[in-house]
Phi, psi and omega in degrees: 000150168292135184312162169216132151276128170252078182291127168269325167209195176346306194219023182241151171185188190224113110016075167226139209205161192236175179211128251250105163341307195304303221282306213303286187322332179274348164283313142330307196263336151279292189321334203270336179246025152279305232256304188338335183271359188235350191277153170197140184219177198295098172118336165210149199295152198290127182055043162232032161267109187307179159286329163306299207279016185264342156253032166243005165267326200232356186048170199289339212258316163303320170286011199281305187298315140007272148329327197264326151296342158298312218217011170293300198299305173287335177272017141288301194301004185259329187301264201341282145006273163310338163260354181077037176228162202238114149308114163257355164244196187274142188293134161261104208277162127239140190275133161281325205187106172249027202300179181249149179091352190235166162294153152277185176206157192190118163269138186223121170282114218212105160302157163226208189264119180298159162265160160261148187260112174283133177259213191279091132013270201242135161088034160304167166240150225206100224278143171281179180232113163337110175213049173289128177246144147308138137285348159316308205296315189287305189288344175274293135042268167299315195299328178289302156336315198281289152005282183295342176256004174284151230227139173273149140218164198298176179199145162281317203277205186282161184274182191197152159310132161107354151275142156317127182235134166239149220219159171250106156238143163238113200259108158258177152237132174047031170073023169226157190252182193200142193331118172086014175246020195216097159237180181222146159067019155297134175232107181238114165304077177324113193101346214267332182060047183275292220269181183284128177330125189112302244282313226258331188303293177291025164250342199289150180095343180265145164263184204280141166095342173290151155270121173240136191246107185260167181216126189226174163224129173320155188260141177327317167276032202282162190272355194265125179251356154326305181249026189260114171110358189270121152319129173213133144266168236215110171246104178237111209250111187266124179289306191207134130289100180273084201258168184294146138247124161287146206271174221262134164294087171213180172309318197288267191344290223291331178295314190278354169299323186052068168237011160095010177259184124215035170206182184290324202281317175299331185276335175314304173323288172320295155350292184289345188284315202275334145345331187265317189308314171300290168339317197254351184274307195288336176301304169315275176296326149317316170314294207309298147008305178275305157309333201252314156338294173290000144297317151314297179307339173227025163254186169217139177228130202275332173177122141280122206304128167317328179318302160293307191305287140018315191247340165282307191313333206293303175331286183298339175292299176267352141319328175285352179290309200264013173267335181285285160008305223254337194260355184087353177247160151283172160280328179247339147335260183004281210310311194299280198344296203244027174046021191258162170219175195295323137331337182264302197304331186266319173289337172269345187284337191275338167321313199254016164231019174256355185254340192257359172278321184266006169281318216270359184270300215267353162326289190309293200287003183267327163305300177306323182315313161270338152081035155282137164216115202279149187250161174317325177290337201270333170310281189319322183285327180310325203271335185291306184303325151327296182293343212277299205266017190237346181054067196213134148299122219284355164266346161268001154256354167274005168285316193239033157231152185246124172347322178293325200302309207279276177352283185339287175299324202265358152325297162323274205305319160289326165309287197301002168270315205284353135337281188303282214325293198274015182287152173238137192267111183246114157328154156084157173276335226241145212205139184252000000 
């Protein structure tokens, strides 16, 4: 029989597809030599039991679930397939029909991918973006520079935003001290907004040797929930007051950056390159952004299955798992550290994996839409750039991606050119 699709509601429907008597048998007979090394019966040594006398002790019928796990996974995806819908959960199978000598026939309850209604495409407008560099742009820059390479030193007078201070505290509540309120020979950047609001404020103005008695209040939403909303004084003792010295905007400077200059005229020159260079990437990716947005804004999709969002949060946790990872942390480290749980961790995500669902949705009909299909040359360049950026070998990553995985993405990607490619750069907000 031919597969028939049935929608029960929006994004739901029931599936029924037979699966080819031949296919069943050939399958019957994998399940019976998965299983044959575990049978063992009266009159024969354990996994020396043929297929005859095993199906006259136990018939062909004791192999179906088996059997069923064989030959289940391509003859759905070859049904689905043929009616043209993408299954997003797991199938909820019921047998219609298992007989022997015969097809099977089998209903599978199934969400799929909602449709889209595709809006306007192609020749969007896209308010344009500067990407103009100043010489503001460059002294402030350099200047950012001078900053990362300036050298501390004691200074005599009060301390200001932006010196260093190094301090003995001791923190209490109600004249008792408390976990985490106390350290010495601490170096806190003033202005830094490191410490609890108030704290970095009283110190400014004080010099080395001074005592300062600060006095803040934990902010209600403090992570420590012991102490959130609670009063505390601060017995703070300043050792040394540091301020920056920048280093002198000369020749020297500009040579010790090892940006490849050897003077102050080159290195501005060098500044504004890479500067344009930024500007202009980050420009890129706005456009592009912005373009792919007003696409968003004029297709429709009638509802997304949870299911999909769901299968993104799962995603996005665990990439946030191997960025922990990568850090020396855990999952449940964090978790203690910062008081979330998995449930708080799942709820921020989801906004932002119900928005990469409906981009990557309405992606998708822009492919069908052009009716892209990526070639093999084109295969070959993903995995190689892959391979680039990932530092991997170009056969180990086509191992561990599978041509549909790649086709999928480099789909995308093309969608998203002919998008950027035909977008129009207008002045002014108002966008048609």
């Amino acid at each position: 029989m031919k597969p028939v699709w049935e929608k029960t509601g929006t994004n739901e429907g029931t599936l029924k597809f037979s699966i080819d008597k031949e296919e069943v048998s050939k399958a019957v007979d994998q399940a019976f030599n998965r299983i044959k090394n575990r049978v063992q019966l009266p009159g024969f040594r354990k996994g020396k039991v043929n297929r005859t006398v095993y199906r006259q002790f136990y018939g062909d019928e004791s192999l179906y679930q088996d059997a069923l796990e064989v030959v289940f996974p391509k003859s759905f995806e070859k049904a689905f397939k043929e009616v043209g819908i993408e299954p997003v959960s797991n199938p909820d199978l019921t047998i219609d029909k298992m007989n022997p000598d015969e097809d099977w026939v089998l209903e599978a309850k199934v969400t799929v991918k909602p449709e889209v209604k595709l809006g306007k495409y192609k020749g969007v407008e896209v308010e344009k973006i500067d990407r103009t560099v100043t010489d503001e742009d460059v002294d402030k820059e350099i200047q950012r520079r001078r900053e990362q390479e300036a050298e501390l030193a004691i200074k005599d007078g009060a301390a200001e935003d932006g010196d260093t201070v190094v301090i003995d505290y001791v923190g209490t509540i109600d004249g008792e001290e408390f976990d985490g309120g106390s350290a010495k020979n601490y170096s806190l950047v003033l202005g830094s907004n490191s410490f609890i609001p108030g704290f970095e404020d009283q110190l400014v103005g004080h010099k080395a040797d001074d005592d300062v008695d600060v006095k803040v209040t934990f902010p209600e939403d403090y992570q420590a929930k012991d102490l959130a909303g609670k009063e505390a004084h601060f017995a703070v003792k300043i050792h040394e007051v540091k301020a920056k010295e920048l280093p002198e905007l000369d020749d020297d400077f500009a040579k010790d950056l090892d940006l490849g200059v050897e003077n102050l005229t080159e290195l501005k020159d060098k500044i504004r390159s890479i500067l344009e260079e930024e500007k202009n990437d980050n420009a890129d990716r706005d456009m592009q952004n912005n373009a792919i947005q007003q696409v968003l804004e004029t297709s429709e999709i009638e509802e997304i299955p949870p299911v999909m969002i769901e299968k993104e949060v799962d995603q996005q946790l665990t990439r946030f798992n191997a960025a922990l990872q990568t850090r020396g942390f855990s999952m449940p480290m964090y978790q203690q550290v910062t008081g979330t749980t998995t449930e708080d961790l799942r709820k921020q995500y989801e906004e932002e994996a119900k928005d990469n669902v409906l981009t990557n949705l309405v992606l998708e009909a822009v492919v069908k839409a052009e009716n892209i299909k990526p070639s093999q040359e084109d295969i070959d360049e993903e995995i190689k750039e892959l391979a680039e950026e990932y530092k991997m070998e170009p056969e180990r990553v086509r191992q561990t991606l599978s041509d549909d995985m790649l086709i999928h993405d480099i789909g995308i990607k093309q969608a998203i050119d002919i998008i950027v490619d035909s977008a129009k750069e207008v002045e002014g907000k108002d966008k048609k």
